[in-house]
Structures are given as structure tokens and as C-alpha cells.
DOTOR-248607 format. One record per residue (C-alpha): x, y, z; residue in three letters. Coordinates in nm, 3 decimals. Example, Ala and Ser with C-alpha at 12.3 -4.5 7.8 and 13.67 -1.06 7.14 Angstrom:
2
R     east    north       up  type
R    1.230   -0.450    0.780   ALA
R    1.367   -0.106    0.714   SER
REM end
This chain:
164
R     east    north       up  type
R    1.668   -1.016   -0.869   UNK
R    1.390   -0.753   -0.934   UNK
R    1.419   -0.572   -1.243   UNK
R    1.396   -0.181   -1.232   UNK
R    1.241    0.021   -1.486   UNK
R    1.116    0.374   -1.544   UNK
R    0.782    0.302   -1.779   UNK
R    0.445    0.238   -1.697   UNK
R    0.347   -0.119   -1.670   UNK
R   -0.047   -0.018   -1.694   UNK
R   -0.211   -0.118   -1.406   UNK
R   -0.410    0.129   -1.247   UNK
R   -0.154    0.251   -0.998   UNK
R    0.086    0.280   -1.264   UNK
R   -0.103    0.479   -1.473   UNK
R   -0.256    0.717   -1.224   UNK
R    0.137    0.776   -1.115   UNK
R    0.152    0.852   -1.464   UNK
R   -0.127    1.117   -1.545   UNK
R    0.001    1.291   -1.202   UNK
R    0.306    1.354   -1.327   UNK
R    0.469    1.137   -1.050   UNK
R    0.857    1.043   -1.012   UNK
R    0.803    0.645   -0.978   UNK
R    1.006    0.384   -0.999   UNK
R    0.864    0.018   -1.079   UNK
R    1.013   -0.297   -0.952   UNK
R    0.901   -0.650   -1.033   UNK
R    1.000   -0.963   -0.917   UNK
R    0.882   -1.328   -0.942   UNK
R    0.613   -1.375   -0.749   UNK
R    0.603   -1.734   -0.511   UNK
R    0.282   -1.831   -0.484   UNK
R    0.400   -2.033   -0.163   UNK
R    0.574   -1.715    0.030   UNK
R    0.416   -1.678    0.369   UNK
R    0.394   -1.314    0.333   UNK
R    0.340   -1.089    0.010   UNK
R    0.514   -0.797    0.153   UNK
R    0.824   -0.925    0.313   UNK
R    0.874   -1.167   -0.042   UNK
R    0.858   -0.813   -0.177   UNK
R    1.145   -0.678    0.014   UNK
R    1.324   -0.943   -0.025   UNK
R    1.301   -0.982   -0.355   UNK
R    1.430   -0.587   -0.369   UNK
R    1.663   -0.610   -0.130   UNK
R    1.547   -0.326    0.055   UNK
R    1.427   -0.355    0.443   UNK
R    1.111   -0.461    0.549   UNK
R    1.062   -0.093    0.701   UNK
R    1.097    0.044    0.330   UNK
R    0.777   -0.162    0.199   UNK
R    0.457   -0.045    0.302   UNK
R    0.156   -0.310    0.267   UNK
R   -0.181   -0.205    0.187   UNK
R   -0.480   -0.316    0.436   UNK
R   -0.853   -0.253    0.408   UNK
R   -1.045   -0.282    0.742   UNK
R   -1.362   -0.159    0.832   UNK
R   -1.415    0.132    1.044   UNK
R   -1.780    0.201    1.195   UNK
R   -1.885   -0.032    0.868   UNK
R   -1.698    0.186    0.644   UNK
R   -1.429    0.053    0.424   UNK
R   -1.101    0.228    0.490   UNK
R   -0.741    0.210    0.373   UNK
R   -0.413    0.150    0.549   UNK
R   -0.085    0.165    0.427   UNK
R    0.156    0.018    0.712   UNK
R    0.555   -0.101    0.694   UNK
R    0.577   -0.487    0.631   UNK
R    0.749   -0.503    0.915   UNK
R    0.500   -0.470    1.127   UNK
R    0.113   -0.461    1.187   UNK
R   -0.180   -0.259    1.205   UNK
R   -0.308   -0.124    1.503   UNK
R   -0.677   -0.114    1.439   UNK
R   -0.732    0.089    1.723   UNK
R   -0.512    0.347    1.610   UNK
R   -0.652    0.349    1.263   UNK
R   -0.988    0.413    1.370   UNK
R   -0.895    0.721    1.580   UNK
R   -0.680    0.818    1.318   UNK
R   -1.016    0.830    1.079   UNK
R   -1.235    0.983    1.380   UNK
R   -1.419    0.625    1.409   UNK
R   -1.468    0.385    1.752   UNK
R   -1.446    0.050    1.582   UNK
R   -1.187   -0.116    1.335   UNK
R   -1.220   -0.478    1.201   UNK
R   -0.997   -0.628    0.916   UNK
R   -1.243   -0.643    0.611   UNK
R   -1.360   -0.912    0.416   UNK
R   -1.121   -0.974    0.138   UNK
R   -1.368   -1.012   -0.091   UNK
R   -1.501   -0.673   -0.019   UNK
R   -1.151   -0.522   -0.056   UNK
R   -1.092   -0.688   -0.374   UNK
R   -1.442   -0.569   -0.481   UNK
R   -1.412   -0.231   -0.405   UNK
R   -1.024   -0.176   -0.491   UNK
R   -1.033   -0.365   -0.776   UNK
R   -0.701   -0.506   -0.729   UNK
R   -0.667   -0.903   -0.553   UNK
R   -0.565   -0.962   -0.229   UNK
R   -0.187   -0.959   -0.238   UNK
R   -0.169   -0.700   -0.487   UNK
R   -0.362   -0.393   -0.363   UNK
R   -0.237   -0.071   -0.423   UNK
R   -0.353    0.245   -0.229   UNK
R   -0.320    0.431   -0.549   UNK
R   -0.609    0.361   -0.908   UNK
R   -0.799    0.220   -0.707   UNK
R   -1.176    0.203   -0.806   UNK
R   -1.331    0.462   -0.584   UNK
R   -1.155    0.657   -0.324   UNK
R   -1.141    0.561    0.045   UNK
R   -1.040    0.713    0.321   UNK
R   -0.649    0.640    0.323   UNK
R   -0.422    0.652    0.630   UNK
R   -0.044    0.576    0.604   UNK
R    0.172    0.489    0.901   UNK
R    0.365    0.814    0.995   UNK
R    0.704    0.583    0.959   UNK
R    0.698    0.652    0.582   UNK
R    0.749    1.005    0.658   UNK
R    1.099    1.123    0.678   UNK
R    1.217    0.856    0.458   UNK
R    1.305    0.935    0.100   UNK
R    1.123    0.656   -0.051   UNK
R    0.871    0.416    0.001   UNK
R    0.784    0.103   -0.229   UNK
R    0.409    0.040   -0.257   UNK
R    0.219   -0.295   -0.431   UNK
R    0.191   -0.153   -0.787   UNK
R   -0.154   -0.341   -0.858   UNK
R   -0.056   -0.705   -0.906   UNK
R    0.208   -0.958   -0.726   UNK
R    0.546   -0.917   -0.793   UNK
R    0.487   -0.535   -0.864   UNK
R    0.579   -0.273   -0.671   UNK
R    0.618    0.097   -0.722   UNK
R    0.878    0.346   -0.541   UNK
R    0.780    0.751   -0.457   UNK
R    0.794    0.989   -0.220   UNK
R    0.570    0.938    0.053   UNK
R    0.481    1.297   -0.018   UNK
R    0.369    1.209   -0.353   UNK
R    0.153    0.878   -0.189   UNK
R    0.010    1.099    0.050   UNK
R   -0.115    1.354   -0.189   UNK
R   -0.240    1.065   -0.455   UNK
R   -0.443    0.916   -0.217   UNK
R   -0.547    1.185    0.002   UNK
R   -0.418    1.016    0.273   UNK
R   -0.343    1.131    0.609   UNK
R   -0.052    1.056    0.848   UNK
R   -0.104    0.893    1.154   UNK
R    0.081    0.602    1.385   UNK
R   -0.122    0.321    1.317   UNK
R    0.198    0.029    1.263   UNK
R    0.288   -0.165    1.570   UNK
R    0.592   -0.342    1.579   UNK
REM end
């Protein structure tokens, strides 16, 4: 069962949760190399709903990199994210350009510490709900706060860009 804990674990996520000032909570599980999909092994493993756990995508949008943070549950609609961002094209990015630029590896990207700042969009689900648990910078790491408090961290804007 995933462990719950108040302290920083000190990845880069962690600690710029941290230096904000941040309510966070962390939760870490054992990570399966084998599980089919890194987010919904992460609800699981929490025991929350797939709709609570937001995974973090980089795509490409008129050749710029660009961050979204959708529900597990569902999937990005590239479309939407590059209206959302003002662009005409969206393309899932390379994953080694995501791990390059984010500094975190595919599985465990967080849309907060990363290396630089890119334009972020999270799914409007996340608002209205209390929490929302995040990849904390590694597998079998996530982090739980306020979708206000994501939103303002990453300079994100809200936009529907999930589809079921």
C-alpha cells in the first residue's frame, strides 16, 4: 500500500513544492516495471480513482515543446491542446526530447522542477476537485495539492484538453 508522508523526498518537484511554501502530500508506492500504464499503477497503488491522477504529457505544438497535465483516465486531445496554447498543430513529442528538456524519465515527469519552463496546460477536470496527485519526479512517486497551487507553480492554464 503506498506510504504517505509529509517531508520532502528531494526531487525537483518536491523541492520546488517546498521553497513555495506548498501544502503537499507525497505518496510512494512500488513501482512494476511490467504495469501497462504508469498512471493508472499509480492510482491503484493509492487507491484513489483514475480521475484523481493527472499524467504529465509533452507534445509538440507548432515545433514547440509544451506540457499537458491530463486525468489517467483518459487521453489527450491534441487538438484541443494546441488551441488551448494558441497553436494549429499538436504531435506527441519525442520522449527523448521530453526527458531532455524536463529532466525527469519518461514515466516519471512532473509538471513541476522541471528544467526550464514550458508552456503548461492542465485539463480543466482538476478544477473543482480538492486534490489532485501529480508524478513527483520518479516512478512510484507522486505528490498531492491543490490544483490551485499546480496551476500557479507551473503557470499553467486551464483548458479541456482530456477526452474520455
Amino acid at each position: 500500500m503506498a506510504k504517505k508522508s509529509r517531508k520532502s523526498v528531494g526531487t525537483p518537484a518536491t523541492v520546488a513544492l517546498t521553497e513555495a511554501g506548498v501544502r503537499f502530500t507525497t505518496h510512494s508506492y512500488e513501482h512494476d516495471p511490467a504495469a501497462a500504464s504508469y498512471g493508472e499503477e499509480a492510482a491503484e497503488a493509492l487507491g484513489v480513482s483514475p480521475d484523481q491522477v493527472f499524467k504529465t504529457l509533452l507534445a509538440e505544438v507548432d515545433g514547440n515543446l509544451t506540457v499537458a497535465v491530463v486525468p489517467v483516465s483518459g487521453s489527450l486531445d491534441l487538438k484541443a491542446l494546441a488551441a488551448a496554447v494558441g497553436g494549429k498543430r499538436a504531435a506527441m513529442a519525442d520522449p527523448a526530447a521530453a526527458e531532455r528538456s524536463t529532466g525527469y524519465v519518461r514515466g516519471g515527469i512532473s509538471p513541476l522542477g522541471q528544467r526550464k519552463r514550458l508552456p503548461t496546460v492542465v485539463d480543466a477536470s482538476a478544477e473543482g476537485r480538492p486534490t489532485v496527485c501529480v508524478s513527483a519526479g520518479r516512478r512510484g512517486l507522486e505528490v498531492e495539492l491543490s490544483p490551485g497551487d499546480l496551476v500557479a507553480l507551473t503557470g499553467a492554464r486551464l483548458a479541456p484538453i482530456a477526452r474520455a
